[in-house]
Backbone of each chain as nested JSON, in Angstrom:
{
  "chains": [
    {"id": "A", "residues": [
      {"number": 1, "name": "UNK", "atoms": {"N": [25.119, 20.894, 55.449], "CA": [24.637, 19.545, 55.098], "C": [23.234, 19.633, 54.5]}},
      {"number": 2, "name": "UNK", "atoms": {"N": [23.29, 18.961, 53.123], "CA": [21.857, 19.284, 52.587], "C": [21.111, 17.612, 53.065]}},
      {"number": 3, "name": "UNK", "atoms": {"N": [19.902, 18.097, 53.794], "CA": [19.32, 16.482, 53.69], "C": [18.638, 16.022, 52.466]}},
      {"number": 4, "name": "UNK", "atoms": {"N": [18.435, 14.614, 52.306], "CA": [18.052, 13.861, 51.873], "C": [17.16, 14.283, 50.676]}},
      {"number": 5, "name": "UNK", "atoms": {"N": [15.764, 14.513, 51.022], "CA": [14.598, 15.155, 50.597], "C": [14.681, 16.063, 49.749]}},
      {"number": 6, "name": "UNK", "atoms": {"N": [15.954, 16.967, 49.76], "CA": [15.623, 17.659, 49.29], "C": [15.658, 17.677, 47.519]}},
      {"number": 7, "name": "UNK", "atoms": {"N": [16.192, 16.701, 47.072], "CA": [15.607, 16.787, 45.469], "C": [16.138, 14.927, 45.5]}},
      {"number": 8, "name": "UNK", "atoms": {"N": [14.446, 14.666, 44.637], "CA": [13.945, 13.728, 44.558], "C": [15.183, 12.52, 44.21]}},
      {"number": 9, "name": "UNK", "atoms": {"N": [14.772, 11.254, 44.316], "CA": [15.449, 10.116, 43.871], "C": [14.963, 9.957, 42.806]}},
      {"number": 10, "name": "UNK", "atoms": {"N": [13.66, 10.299, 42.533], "CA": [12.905, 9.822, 41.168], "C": [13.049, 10.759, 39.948]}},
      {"number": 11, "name": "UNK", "atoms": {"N": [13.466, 11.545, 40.504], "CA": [13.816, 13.349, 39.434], "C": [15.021, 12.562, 39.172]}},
      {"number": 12, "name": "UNK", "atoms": {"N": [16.173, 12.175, 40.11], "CA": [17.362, 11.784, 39.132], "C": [17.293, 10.509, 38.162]}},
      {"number": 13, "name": "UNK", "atoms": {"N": [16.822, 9.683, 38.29], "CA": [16.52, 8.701, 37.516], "C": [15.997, 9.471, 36.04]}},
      {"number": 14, "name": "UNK", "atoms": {"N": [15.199, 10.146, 36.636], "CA": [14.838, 10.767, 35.035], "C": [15.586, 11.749, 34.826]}},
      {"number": 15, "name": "UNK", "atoms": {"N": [16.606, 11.845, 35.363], "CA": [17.26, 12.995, 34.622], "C": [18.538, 11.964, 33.317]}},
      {"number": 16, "name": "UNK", "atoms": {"N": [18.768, 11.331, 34.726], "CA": [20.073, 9.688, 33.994], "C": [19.395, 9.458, 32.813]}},
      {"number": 17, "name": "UNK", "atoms": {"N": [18.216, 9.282, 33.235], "CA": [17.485, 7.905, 31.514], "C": [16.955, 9.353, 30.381]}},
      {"number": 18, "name": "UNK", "atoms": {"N": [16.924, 10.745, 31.061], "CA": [16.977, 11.644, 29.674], "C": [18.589, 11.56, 28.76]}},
      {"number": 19, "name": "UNK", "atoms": {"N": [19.506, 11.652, 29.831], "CA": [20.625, 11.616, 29.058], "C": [20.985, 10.193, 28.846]}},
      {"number": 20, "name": "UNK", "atoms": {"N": [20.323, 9.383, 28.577], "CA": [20.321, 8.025, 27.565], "C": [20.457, 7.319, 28.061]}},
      {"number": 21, "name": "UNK", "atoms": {"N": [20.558, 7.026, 29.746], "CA": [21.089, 5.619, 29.942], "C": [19.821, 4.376, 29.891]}},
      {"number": 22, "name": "UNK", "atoms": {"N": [19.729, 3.056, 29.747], "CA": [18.93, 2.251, 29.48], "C": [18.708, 1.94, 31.167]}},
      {"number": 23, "name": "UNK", "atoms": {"N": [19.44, 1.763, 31.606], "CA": [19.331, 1.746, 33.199], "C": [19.348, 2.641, 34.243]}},
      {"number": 24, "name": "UNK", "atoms": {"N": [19.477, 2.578, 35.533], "CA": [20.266, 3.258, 36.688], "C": [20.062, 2.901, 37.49]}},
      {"number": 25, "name": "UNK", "atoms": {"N": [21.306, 2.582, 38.841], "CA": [21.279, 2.098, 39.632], "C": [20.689, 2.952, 40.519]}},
      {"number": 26, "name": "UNK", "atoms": {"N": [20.109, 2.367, 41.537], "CA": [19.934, 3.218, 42.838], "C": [20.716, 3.887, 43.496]}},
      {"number": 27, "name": "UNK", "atoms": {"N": [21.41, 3.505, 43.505], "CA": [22.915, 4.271, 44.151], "C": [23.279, 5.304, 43.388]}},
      {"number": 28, "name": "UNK", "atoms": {"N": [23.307, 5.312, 42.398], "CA": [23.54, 6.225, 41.344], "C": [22.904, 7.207, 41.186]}},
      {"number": 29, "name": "UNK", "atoms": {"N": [21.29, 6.874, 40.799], "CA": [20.894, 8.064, 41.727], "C": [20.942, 8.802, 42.617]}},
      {"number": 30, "name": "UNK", "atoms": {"N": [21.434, 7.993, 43.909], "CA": [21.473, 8.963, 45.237], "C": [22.552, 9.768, 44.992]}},
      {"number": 31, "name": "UNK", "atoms": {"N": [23.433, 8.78, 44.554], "CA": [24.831, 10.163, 43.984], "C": [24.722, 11.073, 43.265]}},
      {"number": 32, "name": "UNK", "atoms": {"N": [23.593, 11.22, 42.406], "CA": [23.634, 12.596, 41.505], "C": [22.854, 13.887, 42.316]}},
      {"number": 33, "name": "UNK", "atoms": {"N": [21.668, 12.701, 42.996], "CA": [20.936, 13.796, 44.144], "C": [22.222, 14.736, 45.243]}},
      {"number": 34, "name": "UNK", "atoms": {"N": [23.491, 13.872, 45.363], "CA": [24.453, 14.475, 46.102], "C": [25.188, 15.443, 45.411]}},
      {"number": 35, "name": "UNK", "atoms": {"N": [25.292, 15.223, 44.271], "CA": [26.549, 15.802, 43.792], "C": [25.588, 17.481, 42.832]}},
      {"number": 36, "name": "UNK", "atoms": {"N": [24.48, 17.005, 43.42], "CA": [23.749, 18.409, 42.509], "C": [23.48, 19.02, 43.636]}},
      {"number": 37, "name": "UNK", "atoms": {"N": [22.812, 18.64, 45.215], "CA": [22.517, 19.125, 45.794], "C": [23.887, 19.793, 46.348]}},
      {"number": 38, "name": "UNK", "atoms": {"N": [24.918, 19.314, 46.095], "CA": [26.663, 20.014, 46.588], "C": [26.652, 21.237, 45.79]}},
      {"number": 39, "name": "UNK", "atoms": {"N": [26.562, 21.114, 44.044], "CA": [26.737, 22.163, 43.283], "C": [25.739, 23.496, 44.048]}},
      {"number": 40, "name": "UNK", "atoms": {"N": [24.412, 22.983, 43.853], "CA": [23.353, 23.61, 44.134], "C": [23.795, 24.939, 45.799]}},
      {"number": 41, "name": "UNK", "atoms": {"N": [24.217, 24.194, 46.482], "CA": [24.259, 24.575, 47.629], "C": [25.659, 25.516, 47.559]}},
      {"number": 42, "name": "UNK", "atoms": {"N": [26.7, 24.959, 46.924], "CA": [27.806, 26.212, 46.486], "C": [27.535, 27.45, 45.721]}},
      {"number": 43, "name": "UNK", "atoms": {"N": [26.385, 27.357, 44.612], "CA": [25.799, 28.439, 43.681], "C": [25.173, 29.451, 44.521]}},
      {"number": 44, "name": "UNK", "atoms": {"N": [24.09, 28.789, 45.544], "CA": [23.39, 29.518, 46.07], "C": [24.623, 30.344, 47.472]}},
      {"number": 45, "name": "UNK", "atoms": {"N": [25.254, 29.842, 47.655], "CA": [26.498, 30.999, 48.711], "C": [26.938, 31.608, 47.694]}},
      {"number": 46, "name": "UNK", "atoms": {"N": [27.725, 31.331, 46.909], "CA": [28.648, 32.227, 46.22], "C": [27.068, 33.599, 45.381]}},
      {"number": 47, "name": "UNK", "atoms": {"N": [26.198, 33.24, 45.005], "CA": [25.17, 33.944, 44.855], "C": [25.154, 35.335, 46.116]}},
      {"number": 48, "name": "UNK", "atoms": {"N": [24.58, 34.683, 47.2], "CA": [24.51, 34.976, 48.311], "C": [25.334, 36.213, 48.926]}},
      {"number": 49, "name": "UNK", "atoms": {"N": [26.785, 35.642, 48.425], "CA": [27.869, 36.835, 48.796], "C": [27.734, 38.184, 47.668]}},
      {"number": 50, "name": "UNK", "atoms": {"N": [27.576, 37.492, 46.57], "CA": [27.354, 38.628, 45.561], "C": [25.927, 39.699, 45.817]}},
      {"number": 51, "name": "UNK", "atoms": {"N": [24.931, 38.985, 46.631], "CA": [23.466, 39.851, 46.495], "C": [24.261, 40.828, 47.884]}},
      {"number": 52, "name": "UNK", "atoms": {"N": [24.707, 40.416, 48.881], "CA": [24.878, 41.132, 50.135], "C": [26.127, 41.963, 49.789]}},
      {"number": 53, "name": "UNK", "atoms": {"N": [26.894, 41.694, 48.603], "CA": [27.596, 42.908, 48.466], "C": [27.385, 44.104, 47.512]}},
      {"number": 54, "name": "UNK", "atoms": {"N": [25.832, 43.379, 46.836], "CA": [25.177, 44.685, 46.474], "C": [23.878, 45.641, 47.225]}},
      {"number": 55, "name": "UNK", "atoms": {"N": [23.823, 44.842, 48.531], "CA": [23.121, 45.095, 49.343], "C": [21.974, 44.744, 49.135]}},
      {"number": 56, "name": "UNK", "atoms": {"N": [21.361, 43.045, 48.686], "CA": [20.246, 43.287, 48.745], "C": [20.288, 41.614, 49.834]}},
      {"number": 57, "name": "UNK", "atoms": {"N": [18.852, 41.576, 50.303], "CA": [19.195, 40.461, 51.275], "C": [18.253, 39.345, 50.185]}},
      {"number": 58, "name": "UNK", "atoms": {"N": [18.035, 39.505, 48.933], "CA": [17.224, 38.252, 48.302], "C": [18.575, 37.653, 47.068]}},
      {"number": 59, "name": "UNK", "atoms": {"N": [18.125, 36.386, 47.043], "CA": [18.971, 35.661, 46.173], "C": [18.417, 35.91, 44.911]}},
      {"number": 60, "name": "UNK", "atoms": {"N": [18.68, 36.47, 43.93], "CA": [18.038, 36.692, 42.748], "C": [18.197, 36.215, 41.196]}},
      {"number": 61, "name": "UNK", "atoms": {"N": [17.329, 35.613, 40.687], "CA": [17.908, 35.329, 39.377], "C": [19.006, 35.396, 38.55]}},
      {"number": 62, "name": "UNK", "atoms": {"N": [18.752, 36.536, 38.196], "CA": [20.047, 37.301, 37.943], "C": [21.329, 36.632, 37.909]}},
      {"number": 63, "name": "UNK", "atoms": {"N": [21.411, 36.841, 39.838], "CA": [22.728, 36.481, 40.731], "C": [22.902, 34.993, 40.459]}},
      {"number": 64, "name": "UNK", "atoms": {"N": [21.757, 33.938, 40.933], "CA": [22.25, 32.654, 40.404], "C": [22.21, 32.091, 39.125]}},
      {"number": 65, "name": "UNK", "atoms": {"N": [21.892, 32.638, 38.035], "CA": [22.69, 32.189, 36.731], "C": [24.324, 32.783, 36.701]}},
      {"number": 66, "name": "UNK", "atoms": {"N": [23.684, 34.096, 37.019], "CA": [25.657, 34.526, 36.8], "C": [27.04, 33.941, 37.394]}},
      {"number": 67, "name": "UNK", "atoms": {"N": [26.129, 33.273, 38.584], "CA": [27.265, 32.406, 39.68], "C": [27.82, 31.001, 38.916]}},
      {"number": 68, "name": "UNK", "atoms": {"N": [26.576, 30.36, 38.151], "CA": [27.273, 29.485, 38.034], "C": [28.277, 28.427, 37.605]}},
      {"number": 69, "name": "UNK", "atoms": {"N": [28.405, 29.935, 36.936], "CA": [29.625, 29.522, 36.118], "C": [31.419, 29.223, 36.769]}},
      {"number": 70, "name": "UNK", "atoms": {"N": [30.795, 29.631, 37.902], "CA": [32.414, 29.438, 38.651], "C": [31.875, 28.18, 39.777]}},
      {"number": 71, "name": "UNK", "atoms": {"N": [30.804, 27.659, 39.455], "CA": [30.767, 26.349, 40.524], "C": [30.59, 25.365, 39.816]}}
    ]},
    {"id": "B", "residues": [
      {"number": 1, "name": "UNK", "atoms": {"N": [16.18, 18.248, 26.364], "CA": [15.474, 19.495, 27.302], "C": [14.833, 18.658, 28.613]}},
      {"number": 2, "name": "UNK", "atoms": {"N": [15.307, 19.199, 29.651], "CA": [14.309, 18.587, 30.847], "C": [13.414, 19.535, 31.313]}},
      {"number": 3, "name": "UNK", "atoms": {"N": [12.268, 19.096, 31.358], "CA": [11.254, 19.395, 31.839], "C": [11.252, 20.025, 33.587]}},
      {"number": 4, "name": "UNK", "atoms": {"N": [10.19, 20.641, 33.649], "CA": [9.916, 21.486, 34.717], "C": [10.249, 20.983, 36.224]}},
      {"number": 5, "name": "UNK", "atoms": {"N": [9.569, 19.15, 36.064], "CA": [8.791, 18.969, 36.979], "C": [9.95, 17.979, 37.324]}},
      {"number": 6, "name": "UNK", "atoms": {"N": [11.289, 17.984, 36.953], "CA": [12.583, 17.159, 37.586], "C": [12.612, 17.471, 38.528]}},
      {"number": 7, "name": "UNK", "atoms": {"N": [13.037, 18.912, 38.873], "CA": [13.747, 19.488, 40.223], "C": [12.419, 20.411, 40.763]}},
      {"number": 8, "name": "UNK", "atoms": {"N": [12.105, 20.0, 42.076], "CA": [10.808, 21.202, 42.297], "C": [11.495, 22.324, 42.672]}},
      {"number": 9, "name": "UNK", "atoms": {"N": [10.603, 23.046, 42.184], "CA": [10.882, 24.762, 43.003], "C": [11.473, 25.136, 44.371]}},
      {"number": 10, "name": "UNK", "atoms": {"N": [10.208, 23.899, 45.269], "CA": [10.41, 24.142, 46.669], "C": [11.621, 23.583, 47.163]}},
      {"number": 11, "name": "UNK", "atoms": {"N": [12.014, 22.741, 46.332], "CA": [13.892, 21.854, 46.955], "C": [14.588, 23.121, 46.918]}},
      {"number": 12, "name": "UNK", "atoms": {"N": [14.652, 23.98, 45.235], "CA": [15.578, 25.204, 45.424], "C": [15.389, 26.009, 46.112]}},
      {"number": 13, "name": "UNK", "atoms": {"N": [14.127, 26.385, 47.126], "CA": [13.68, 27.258, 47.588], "C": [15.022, 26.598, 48.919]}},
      {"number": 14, "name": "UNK", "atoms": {"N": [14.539, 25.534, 49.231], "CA": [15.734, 25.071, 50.617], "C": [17.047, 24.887, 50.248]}},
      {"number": 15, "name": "UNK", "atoms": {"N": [17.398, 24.788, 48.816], "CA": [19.009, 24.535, 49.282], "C": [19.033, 25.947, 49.072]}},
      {"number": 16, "name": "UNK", "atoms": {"N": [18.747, 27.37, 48.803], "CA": [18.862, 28.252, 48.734], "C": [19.156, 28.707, 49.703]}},
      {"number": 17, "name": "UNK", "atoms": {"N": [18.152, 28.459, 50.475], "CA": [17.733, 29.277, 52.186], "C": [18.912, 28.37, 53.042]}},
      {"number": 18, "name": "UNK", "atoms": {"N": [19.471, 26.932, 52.696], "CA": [20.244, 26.523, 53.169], "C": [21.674, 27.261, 53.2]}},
      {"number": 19, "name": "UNK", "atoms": {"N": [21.938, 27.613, 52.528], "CA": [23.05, 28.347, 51.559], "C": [23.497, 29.82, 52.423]}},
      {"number": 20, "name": "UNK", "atoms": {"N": [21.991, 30.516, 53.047], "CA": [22.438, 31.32, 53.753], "C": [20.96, 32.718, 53.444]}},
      {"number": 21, "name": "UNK", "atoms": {"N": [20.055, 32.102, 52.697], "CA": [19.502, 33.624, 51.815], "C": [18.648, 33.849, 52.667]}},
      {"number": 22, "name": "UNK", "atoms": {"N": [18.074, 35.077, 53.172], "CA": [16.905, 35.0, 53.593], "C": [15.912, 34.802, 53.113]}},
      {"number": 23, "name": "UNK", "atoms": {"N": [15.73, 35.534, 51.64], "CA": [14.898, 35.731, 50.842], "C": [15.392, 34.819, 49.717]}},
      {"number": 24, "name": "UNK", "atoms": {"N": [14.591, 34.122, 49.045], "CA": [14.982, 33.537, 47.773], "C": [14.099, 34.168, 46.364]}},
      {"number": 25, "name": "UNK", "atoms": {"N": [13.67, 34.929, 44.921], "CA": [12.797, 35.339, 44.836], "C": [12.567, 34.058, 44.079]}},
      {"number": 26, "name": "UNK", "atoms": {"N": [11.11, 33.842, 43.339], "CA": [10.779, 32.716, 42.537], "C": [11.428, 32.462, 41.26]}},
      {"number": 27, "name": "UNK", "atoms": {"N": [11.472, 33.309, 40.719], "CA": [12.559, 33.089, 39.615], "C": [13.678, 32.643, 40.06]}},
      {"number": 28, "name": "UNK", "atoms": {"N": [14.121, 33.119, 40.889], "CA": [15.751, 32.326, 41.475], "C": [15.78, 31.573, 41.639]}},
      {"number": 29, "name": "UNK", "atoms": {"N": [14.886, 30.513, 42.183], "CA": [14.636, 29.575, 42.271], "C": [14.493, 28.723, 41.271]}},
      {"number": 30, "name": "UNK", "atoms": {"N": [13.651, 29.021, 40.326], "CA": [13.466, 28.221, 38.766], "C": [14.824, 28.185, 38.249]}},
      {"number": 31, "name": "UNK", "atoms": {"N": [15.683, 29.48, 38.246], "CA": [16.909, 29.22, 37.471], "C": [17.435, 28.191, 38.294]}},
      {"number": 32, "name": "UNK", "atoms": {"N": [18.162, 27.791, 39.43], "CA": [19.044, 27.32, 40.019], "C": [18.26, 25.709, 39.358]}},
      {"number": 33, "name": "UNK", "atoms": {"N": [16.831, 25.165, 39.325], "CA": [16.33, 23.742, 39.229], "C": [16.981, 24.137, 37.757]}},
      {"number": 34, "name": "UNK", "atoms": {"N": [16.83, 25.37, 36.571], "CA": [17.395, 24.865, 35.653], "C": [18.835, 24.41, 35.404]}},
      {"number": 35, "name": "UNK", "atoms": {"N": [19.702, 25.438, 36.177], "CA": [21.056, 25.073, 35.93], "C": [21.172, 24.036, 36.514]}},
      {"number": 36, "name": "UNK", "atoms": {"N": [20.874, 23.18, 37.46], "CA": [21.234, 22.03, 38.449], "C": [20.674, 21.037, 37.096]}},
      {"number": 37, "name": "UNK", "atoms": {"N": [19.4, 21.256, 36.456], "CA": [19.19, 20.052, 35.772], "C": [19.838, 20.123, 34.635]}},
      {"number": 38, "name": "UNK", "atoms": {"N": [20.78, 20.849, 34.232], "CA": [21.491, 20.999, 32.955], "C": [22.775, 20.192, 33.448]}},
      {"number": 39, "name": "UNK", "atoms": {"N": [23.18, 20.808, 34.48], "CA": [24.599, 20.162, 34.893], "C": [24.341, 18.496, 35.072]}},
      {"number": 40, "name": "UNK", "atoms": {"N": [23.282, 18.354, 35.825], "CA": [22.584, 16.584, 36.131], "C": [22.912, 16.072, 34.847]}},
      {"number": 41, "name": "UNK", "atoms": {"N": [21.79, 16.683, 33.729], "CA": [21.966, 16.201, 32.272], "C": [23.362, 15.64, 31.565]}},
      {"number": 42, "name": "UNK", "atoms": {"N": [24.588, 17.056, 31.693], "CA": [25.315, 16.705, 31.328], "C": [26.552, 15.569, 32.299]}},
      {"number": 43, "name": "UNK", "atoms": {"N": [26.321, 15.377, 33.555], "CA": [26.976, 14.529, 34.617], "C": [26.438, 12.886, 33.979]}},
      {"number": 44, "name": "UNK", "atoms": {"N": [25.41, 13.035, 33.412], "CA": [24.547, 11.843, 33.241], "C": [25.096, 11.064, 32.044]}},
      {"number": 45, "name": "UNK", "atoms": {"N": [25.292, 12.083, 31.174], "CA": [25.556, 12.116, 29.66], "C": [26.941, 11.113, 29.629]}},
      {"number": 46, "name": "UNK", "atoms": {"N": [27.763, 11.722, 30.608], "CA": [29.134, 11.91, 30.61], "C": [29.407, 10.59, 31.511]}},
      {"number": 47, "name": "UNK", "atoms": {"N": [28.91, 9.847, 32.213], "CA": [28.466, 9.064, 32.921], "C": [28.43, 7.832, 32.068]}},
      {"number": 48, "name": "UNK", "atoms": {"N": [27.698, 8.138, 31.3], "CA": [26.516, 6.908, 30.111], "C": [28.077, 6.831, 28.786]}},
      {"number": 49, "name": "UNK", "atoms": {"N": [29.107, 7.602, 28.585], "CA": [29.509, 7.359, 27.479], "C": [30.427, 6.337, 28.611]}},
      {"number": 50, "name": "UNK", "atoms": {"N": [30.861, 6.672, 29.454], "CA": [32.006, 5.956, 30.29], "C": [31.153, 4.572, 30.588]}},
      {"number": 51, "name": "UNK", "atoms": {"N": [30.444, 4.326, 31.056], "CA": [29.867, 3.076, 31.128], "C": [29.553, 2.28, 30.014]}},
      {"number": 52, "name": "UNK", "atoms": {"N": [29.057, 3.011, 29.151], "CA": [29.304, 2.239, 27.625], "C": [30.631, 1.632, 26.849]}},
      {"number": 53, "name": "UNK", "atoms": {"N": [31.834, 2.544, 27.486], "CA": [32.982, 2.231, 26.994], "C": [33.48, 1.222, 27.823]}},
      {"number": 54, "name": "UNK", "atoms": {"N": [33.03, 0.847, 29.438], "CA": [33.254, -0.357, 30.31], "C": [32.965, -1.419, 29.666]}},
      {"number": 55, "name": "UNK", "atoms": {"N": [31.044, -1.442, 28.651], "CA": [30.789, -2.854, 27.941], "C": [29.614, -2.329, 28.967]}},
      {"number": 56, "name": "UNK", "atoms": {"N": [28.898, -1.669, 29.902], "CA": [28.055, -1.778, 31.192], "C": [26.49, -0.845, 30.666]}},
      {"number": 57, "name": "UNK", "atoms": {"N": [25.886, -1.776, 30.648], "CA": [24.44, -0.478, 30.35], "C": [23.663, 0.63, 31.412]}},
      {"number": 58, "name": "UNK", "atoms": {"N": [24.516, -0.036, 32.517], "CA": [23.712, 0.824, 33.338], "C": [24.537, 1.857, 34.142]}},
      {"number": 59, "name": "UNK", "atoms": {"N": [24.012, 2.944, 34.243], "CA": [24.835, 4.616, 34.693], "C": [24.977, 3.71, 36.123]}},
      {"number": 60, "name": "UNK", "atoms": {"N": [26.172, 3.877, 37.184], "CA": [26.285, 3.471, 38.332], "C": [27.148, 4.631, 39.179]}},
      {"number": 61, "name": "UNK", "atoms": {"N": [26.885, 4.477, 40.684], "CA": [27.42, 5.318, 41.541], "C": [28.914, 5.609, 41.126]}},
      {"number": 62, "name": "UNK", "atoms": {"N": [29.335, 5.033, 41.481], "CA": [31.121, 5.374, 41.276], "C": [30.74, 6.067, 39.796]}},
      {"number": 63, "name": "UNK", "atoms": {"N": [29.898, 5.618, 38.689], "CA": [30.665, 6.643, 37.496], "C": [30.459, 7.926, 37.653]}},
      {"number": 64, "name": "UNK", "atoms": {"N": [28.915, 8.046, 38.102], "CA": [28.554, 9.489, 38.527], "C": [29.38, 10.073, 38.928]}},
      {"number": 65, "name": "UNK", "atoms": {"N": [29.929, 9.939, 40.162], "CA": [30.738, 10.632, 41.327], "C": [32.252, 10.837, 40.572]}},
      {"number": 66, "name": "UNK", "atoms": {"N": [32.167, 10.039, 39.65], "CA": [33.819, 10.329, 39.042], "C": [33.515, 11.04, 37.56]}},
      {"number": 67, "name": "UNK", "atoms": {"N": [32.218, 11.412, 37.126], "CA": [32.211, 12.581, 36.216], "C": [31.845, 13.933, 36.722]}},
      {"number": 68, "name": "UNK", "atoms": {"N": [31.872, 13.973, 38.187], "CA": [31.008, 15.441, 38.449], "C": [32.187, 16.146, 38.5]}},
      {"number": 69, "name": "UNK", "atoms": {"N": [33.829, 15.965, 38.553], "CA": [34.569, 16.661, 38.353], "C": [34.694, 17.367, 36.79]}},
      {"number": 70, "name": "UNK", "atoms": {"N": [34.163, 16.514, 35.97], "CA": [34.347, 16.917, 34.596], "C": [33.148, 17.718, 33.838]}},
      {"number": 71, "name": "UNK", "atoms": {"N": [32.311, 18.684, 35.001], "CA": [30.888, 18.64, 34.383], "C": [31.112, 19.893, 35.091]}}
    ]}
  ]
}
């Protein structure tokens, strides 16, 4: 469970009104804060499994661009 | 292009460490705020044409949540 905090309400709003919208609801925001902090949190495991099966215990660059293409 | 200062560092630093990492390095971190704000971007995008095609100006919860399958 990712809480709340952890990426802004006000970061998504500006992320919505970069990709053009004239508005956004509040709610809407909170849903993108959910639905990124979901992606986010699947990249970083599937990452995760890949660093520990090359034996290293850090999540690394590298590893999370290459992941995310399957999340 | 979104800017730096959407997604902080320190959120990826926690959904990272949430995820399972011990270690996260800093770059790993920057990538994951970039890919998360690319995917946001395009969830947003994708969001804004569907609400436009309702007649609706403003991005809303339900559309979000029903483009993050397509993103």
């Amino acid at each position: 469970m990712v809480s709340e905090e952890d990426l802004s309400v006000a970061a998504m709003h500006r992320i919505i009104k970069k990709a053009g919208a004239e508005r956004v609801s509040e709610s809407g925001a909170k849903e993108l804060a959910r639905v990124l902090e979901e992606i986010g949190l699947k990249i970083g495991k599937d990452a995760l499994e890949f660093s520990m099966y090359a034996g290293r215990k850090q999540s690394k660059e590298k590893t999370l661009r290459s992941r995310q293409r399957n999340s």
